[in-house]
C-alpha positions in Angstrom: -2.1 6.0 2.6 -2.8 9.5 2.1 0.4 11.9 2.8 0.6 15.3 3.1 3.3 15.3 0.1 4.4 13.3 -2.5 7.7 12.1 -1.0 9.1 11.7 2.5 13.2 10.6 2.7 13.8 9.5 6.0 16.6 10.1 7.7 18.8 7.0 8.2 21.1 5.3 5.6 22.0 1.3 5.4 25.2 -0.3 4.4 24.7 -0.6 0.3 27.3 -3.6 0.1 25.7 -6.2 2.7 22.4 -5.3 1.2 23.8 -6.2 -2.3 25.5 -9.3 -1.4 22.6 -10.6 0.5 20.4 -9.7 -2.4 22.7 -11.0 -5.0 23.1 -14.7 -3.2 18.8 -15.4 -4.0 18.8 -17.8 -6.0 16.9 -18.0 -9.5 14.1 -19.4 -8.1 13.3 -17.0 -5.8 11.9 -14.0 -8.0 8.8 -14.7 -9.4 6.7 -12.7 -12.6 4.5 -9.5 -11.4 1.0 -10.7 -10.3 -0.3 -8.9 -12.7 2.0 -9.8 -15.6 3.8 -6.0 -15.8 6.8 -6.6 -18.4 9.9 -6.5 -17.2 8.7 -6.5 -13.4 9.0 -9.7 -11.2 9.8 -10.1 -7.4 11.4 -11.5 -4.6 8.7 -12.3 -1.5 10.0 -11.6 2.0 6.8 -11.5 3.9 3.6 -13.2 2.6 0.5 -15.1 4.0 1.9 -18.7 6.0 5.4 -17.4 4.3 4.2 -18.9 1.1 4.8 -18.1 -2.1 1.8 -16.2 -2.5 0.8 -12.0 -3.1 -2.1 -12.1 -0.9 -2.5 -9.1 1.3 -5.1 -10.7 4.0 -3.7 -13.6 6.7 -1.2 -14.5 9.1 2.1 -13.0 7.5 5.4 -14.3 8.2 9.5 -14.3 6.4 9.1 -16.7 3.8 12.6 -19.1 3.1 14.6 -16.2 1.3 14.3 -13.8 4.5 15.3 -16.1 6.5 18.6 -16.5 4.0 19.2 -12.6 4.6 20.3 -12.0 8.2 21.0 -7.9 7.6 17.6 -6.9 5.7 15.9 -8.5 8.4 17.8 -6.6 10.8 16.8 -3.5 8.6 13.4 -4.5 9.1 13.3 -5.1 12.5 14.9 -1.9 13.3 12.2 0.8 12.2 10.1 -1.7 15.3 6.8 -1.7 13.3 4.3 -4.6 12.5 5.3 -5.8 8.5 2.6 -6.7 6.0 3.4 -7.6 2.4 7.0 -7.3 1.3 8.9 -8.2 -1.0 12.1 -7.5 -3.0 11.2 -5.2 -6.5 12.9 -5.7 -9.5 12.2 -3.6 -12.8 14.5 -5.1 -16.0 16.2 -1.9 -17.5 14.6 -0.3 -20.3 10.8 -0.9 -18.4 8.8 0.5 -15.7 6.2 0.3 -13.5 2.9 2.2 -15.4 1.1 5.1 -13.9 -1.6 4.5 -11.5 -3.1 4.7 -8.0 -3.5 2.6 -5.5 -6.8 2.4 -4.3 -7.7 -0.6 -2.6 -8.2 -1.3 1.0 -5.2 -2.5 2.0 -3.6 1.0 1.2 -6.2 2.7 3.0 -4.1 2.9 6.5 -0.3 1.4 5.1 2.6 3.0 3.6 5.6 1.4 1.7 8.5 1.8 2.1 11.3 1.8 -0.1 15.1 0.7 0.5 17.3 0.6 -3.1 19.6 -1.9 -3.3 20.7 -2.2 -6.8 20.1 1.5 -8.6 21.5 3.7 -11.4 20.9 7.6 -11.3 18.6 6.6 -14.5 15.9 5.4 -12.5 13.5 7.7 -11.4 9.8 7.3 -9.0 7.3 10.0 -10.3 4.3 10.8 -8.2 1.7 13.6 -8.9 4.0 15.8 -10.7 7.4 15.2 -8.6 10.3 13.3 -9.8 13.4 11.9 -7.7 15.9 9.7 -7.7 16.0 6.9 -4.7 19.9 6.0 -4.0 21.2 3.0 -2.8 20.5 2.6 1.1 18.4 5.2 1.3 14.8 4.9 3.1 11.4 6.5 1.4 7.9 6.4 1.6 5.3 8.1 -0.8 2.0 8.5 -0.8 0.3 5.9 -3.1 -3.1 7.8 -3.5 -1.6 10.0 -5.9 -0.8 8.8 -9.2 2.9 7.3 -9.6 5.2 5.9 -12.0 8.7 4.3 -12.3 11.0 4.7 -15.4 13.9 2.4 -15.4 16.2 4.4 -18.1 19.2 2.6 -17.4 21.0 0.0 -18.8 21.0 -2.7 -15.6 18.3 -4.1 -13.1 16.8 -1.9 -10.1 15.8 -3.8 -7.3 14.3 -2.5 -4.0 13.3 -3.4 -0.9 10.0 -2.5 -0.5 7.6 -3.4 2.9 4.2 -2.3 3.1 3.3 -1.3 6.9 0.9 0.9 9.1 3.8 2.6 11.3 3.9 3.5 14.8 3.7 6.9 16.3 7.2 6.9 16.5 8.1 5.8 13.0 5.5 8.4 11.6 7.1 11.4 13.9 10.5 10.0 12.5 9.4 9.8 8.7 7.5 13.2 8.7 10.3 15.2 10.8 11.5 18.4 9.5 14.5 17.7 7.2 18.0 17.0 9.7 21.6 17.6 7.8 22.5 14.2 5.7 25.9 14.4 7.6 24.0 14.2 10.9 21.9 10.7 10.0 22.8 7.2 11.2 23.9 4.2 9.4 22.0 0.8 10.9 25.2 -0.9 10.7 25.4 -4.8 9.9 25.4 -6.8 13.6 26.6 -10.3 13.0 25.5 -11.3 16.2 21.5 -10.0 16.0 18.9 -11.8 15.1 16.6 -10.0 15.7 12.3 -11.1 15.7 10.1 -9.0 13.4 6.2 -8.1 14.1 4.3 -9.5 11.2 0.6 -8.7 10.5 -1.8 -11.2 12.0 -4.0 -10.6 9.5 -7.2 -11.1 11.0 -10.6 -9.2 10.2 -13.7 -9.2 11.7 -16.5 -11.5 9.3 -18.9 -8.5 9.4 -16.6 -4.9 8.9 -17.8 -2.8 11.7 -20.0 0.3 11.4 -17.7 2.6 12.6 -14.7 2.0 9.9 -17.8 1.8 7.2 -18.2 5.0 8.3 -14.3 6.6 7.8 -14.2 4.3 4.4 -17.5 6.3 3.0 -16.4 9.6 4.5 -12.8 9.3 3.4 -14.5 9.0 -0.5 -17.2 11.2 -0.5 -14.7 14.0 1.0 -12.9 13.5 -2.9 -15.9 13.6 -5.2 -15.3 15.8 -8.1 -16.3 15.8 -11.6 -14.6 13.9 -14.6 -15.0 16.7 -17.1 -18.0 18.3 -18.4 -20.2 17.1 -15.4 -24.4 18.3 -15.5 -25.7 19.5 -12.3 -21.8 18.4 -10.7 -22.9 20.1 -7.3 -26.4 18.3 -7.0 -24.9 14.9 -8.5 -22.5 15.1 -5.8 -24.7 15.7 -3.4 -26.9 12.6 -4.4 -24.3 10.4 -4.2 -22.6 11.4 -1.3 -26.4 11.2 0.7 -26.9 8.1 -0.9 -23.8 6.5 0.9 -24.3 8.2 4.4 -27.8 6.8 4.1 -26.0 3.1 3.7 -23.7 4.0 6.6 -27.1 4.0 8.8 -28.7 1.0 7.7 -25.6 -0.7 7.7 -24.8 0.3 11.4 -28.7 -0.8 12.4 -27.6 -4.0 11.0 -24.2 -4.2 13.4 -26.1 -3.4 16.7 -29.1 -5.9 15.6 -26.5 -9.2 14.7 -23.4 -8.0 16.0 -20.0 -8.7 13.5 -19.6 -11.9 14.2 -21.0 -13.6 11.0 -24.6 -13.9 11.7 -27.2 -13.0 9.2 -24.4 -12.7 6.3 -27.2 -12.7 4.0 -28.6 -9.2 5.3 -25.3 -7.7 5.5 -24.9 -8.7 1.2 -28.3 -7.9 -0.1 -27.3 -4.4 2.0 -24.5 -4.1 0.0 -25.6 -5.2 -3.5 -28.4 -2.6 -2.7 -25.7 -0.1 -2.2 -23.8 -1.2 -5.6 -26.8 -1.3 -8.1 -28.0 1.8 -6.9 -24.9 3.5 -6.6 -24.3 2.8 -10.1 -25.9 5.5 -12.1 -25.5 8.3 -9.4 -21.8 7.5 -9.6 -21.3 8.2 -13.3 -18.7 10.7 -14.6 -17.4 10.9 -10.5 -14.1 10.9 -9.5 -11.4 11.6 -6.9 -9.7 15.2 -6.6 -6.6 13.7 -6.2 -5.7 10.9 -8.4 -9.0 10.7 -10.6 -9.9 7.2 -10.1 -13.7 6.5 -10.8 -15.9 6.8 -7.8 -17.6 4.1 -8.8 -14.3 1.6 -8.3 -12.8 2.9 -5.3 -16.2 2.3 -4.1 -16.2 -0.9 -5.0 -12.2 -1.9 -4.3 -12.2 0.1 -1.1 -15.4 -0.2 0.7 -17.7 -3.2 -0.9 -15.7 -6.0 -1.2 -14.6 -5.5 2.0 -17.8 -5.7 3.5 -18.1 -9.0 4.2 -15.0 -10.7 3.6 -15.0 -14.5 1.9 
C-alpha cells in the first residue's frame, strides 16, 4: 500500500518477555524455508488459507495450530480490531537479509504489514527508499511496500518478527498516521490471562469476473506512475500511447461487465480481452517504469492488473 512516507511507528508498545516466551515454545517444525528460497529467511505461519501450511494470499484465512499455541500474540492481534490476511512469524538467520525490492502485486495494492519485533539486536536495520531505522522489540510499524526496501541482519543472532498483512480500519489508519504523541505517554497491551479473544480473518472471496470499476482504479493507479527507464525516445508521446491504450481497455472491459455481468459467464470474452490487452501492451510498454520504485510497467501490469482479471 502506498503511504505518504516511508515509515509509520505506531504508538503502543507490547510486553517483549511474553512475546519471546511464546515465540521461543514453537517447536522445530513450525518454521518452514522462504517461498521463494531467500537464504537464511524461513517462517512461522499464523494465518494462512483453511489454516494450512500454505503462503497463499487468496481464500478463507484462519490461525493455523501454532496461533492457537500463543494465547498473547493473538491477543496482540485481536487488539488493533482489524480483519487479518497473511501472517506469519519472520525469521532472518544473522549475517543475511531480506534483498531489495518492491512489492507490487495485488494483494499489496490496498494492505499494509505490520511489524511487531520479537527477537532483535540494534544490528538489524529495515531500509526503505532511502530511510533506515531500527525496529525494537515490542514496538509496532508499518511501511510502505511500494517503495523499494531492504533488511540487513548485521548481528550475530536471529531476528524474528511478527508480521500481519491487513487493510485497516478507519480507526487503525487515524491511529497509525497520527501526529507523533510522547513515547512516555503510549500504552502497553498488557498480557490478560483470562482473554481469548476472536480475530477477523479475511474471507477471501473475489468476484469470478473483477469488476469494471476496480479495473478502473488498478489502470489509473499505474498509469498515474509512468516514467521513463533512462534514455527514453519520444518519453511524453510513449507515455501517452500507453496510458490511452489501457483507458481504452478500461471501456471495453466495462461493456463487457454490463453485457454478462461478473458472475463467470462468457469467461472466454473477458480472456481474449485481456490477452488483447497483454500482446499489445507489450511493445508500447518498453523502457516504462514507475516514479516510485522503478518496477517495469510492463510487470506491474501484468502482476497487478491481468492476472487478476479473471481469477482461476
Amino acid at each position: 500500500m502506498k503511504l505518504a512516507r516511508p515509515f509509520y511507528q505506531l504508538p503502543i508498545l507490547f510486553e517483549v518477555a511474553r512475546l519471546q516466551a511464546e515465540v521461543a515454545a514453537l517447536p522445530g517444525e513450525a518454521w518452514a524455508p522462504h517461498p521463494d528460497g531467500v537464504p537464511g529467511n524461513s517462517a512461522a505461519r499464523l494465518i494462512t488459507v483453511d489454516g494450512e501450511e500454505s503462503d497463499a494470499h487468496t481464500g478463507q484465512m484462519l490461525p493455523t495450530r501454532w496461533l492457537a499455541q500463543m494465547p498473547y500474540l493473538r491477543q496482540v492481534l485481536a487488539g488493533f480490531g482489524v480483519v487479518w490476511s497473511r501472517s506469519r512469524l519472520m525469521r532472518l538467520a544473522p549475517g543475511t537479509g531480506v534483498p531489495e525490492h518492491a512489492d507490487i502485486n495485488y494483494h499489496w495494492h490496498n494492505r499494509v504489514r505490520l511489524h511487531i519485533p520479537v527477537f532483535t539486536r540494534p544490528e538489524v536495520t529495515f531500509h526503505c527508499d532511502g530511510q533506515t531505522v531500527h525496529m525494537a522489540p515490542g514496538e509496532a510499524w508499518i511501511f510502505d511496500n511500494w517503495r523499494r526496501h531492504h533488511v540487513d541482519n548485521a548481528g550475530d543472532a536471529d531476528r524474528i518478527h511478527l508480521v500481519a498483512d491487513t487493510t485497516g480500519t478507519a480507526a487503525f489508519w487515524q491511529f497509525a498516521c497520527a501526529p507523533p504523541l510522547p513515547r512516555e505517554s503510549w500504552p502497553t497491551a498488557r498480557w490478560d490471562p483470562s482473554a481469548d479473544p476472536a480475530l477477523l480473518t479475511e474471507r477471501g472471496w473475489r468476484a469470478a469476473i473483477m469488476p469494471a470499476a476496480e479495473v478502473q482504479l488498478l489502470i489509473e493507479d499505474l498509469c498515474a506512475e509512468l516514467t521513463g527507464s533512462g534514455e527514453v525516445p519520444d518519453l511524453r508521446a510513449r507515455i501517452a500511447r500507453f496510458a490511452r491504450l489501457l483507458e481504452s481497455f478500461v471501456l471495453d472491459w466495462r461493456q463487457l461487465c454490463v453485457l454478462h455481468g461478473t458472475g463467470g459467464d462468457a469467461k472466454p470474452e473477458f480472456k481474449r480481452l485481456a490477452e488483447r490487452l497483454h500482446q499489445t501492451a507489450k511493445p508500447l510498454a518498453e523502457g516504462l517504469v514507475m516514479r516510485t520504485n522503478q518496477a517495469s510497467a510492463l510487470l506491474v501490469l501484468e502482476k497487478r492488473v491481468l492476472l487478476q482479471l479473471v481469477p482461476d
